[in-house]
C-alpha positions in Angstrom: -66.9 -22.0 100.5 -65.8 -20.4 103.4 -63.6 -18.0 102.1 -62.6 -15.2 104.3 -59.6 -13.0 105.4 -61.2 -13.8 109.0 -61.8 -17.6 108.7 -60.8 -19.9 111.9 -59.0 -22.0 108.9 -56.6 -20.7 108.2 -56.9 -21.9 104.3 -59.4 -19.7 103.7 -57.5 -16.8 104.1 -55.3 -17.4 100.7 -58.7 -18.5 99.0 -60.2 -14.8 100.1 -56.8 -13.5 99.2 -57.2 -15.3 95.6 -60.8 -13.8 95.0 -59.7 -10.5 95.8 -57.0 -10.2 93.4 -58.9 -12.0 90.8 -62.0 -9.2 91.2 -59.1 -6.4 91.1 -57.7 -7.7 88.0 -60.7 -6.3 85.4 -61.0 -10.2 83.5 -63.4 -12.5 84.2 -63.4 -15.3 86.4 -65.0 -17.5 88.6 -63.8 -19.1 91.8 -65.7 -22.5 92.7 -67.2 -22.1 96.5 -66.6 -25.8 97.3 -68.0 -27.7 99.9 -65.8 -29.0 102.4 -64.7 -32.3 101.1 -65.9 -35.5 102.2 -63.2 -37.4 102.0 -61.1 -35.8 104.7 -63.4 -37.2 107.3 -61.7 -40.1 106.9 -58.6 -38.6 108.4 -60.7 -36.7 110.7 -61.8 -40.1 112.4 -58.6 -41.6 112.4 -58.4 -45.2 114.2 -62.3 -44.4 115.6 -63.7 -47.6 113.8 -60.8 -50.0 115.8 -61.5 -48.2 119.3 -65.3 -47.0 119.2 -64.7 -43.6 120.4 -64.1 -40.7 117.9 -62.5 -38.0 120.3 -62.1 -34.4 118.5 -63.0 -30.7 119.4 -65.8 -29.0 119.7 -67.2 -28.5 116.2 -70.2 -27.6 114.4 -72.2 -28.7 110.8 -70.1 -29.1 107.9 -71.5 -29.5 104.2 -69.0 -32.6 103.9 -69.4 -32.7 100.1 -67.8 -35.5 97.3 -65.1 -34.8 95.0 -66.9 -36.5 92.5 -70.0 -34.2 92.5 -67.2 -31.4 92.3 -65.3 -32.1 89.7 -68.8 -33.2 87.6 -69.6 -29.6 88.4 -66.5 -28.1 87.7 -66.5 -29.7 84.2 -70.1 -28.3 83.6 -69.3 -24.9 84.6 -66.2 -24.9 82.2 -68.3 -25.6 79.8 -70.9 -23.3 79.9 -68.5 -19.9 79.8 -70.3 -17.1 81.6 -72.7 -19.3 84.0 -71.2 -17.5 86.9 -68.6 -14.4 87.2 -66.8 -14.4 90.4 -67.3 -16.7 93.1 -69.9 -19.6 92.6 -72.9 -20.5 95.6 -71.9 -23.2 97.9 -71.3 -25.9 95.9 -72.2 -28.3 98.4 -74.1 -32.1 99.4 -77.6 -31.0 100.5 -77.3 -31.5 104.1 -74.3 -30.8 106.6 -73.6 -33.2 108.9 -70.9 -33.0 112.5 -69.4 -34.8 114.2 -72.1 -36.9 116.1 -73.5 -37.2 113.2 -70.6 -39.0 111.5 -70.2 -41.5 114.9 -73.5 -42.2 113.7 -72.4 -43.4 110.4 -69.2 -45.0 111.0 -71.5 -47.1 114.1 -73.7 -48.1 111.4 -71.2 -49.2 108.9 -69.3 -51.3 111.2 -71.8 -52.4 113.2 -71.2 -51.8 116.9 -71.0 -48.0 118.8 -68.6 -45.4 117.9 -68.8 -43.3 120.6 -68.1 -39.0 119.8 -66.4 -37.8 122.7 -65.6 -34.0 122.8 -61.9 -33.3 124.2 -60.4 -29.4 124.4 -58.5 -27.8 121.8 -55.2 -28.1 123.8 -55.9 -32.0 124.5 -56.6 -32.4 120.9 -53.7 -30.5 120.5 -51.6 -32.9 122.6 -52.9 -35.7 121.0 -51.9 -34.2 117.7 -48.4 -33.5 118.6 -47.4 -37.0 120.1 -49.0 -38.5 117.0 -45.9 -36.6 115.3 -47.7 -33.8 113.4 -46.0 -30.6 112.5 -47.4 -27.7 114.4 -48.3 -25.8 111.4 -50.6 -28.7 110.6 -52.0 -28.6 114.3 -52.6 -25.3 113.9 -54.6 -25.7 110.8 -56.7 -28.6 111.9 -57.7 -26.9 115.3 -58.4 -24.1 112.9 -61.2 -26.1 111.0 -62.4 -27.2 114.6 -63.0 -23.7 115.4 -64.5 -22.6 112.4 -67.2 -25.3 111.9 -68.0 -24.2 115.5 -68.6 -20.5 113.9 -70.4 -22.5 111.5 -68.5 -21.2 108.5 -69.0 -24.5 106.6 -72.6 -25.1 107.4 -74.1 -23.4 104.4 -75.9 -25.9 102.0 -77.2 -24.7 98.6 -79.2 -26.7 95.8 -76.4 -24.7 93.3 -74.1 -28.2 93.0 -77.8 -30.4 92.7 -79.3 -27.6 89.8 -75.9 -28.1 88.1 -75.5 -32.0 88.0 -79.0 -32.5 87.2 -79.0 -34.9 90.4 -78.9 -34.8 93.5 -75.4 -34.8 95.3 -73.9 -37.7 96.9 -74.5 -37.9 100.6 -72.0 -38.2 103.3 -72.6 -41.5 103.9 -72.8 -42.6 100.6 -69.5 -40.8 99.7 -67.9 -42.8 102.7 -69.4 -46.0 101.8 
């Protein structure tokens, strides 16, 4: 999901890039719309649990969804040639969640207050950089910072639930 030539993320770009060739080719095909996944929020909260303060940028709702739910789907949708041609719906948990609302869960999972503090793009860039990361990496993770905050991974859509026959794994359940 999120894929667009205009995208904050800079990812996005080659998925765009990748849909448009695909629909210029004449065959059929289908590009899945995935939800962000879930399990980079570990990364995202870094060493938040040992200092009870998750400092980040400015962001905005992101469908964090599971790989698990995914690749269920993926399998399904294989499966079943035809189901979609071209880019799927949001494939994607049923509720999107930021970055307060993950403090939230990582308090109640440990137990005590993690507190979300917002910090600037450049301090978060600073912080980045000392940490050792490449700037191209910066760059693309202040890129996912600004484009939650455009709310280009907010989207939810029942799509991933109507095709696993279940409802899909929650956040917190997915970082359980």
């Amino acid at each position: 999901m999120g894929a667009s030539a205009t995208s904050a993320f800079k990812p996005m770009h080659t998925h765009a890039a990748t849909e448009a060739m695909l629909a210029e080719s004449g065959i059929a095909w289908t590009a899945l719309r995935n939800g962000f996944y879930a399990s980079t929020v570990s990364q995202l909260v870094g060493d938040a649990a040992d200092t009870g303060v998750l400092a980040v940028p400015a962001d905005g709702p992101v469908a964090w969804t599971a790989h698990v739910d995914l690749a269920r789907a993926a399998a399904r949708i294989l499966v079943d040639e035809g189901r979609f041609d071209g880019p799927t719906p949001p494939l994607t948990a049923a509720a999107a969640c930021d970055m307060t609302d993950i403090a939230a869960i990582l308090s109640a999972r440990i137990g005590r207050p993690v507190e979300h503090r917002v910090v600037t793009d450049a301090e978060a860039e600073r912080r980045l950089a000392a940490s050792g990361l490449p700037p191209t990496a910066i760059a693309i993770m202040l890129g996912l910072y600004r484009a939650a905050r455009d709310h280009e991974f907010a989207a939810t859509d029942p799509a991933l639930a109507h095709i696993l026959g279940a409802n899909p794994c929650s956040l917190q359940k997915t970082l359980d």
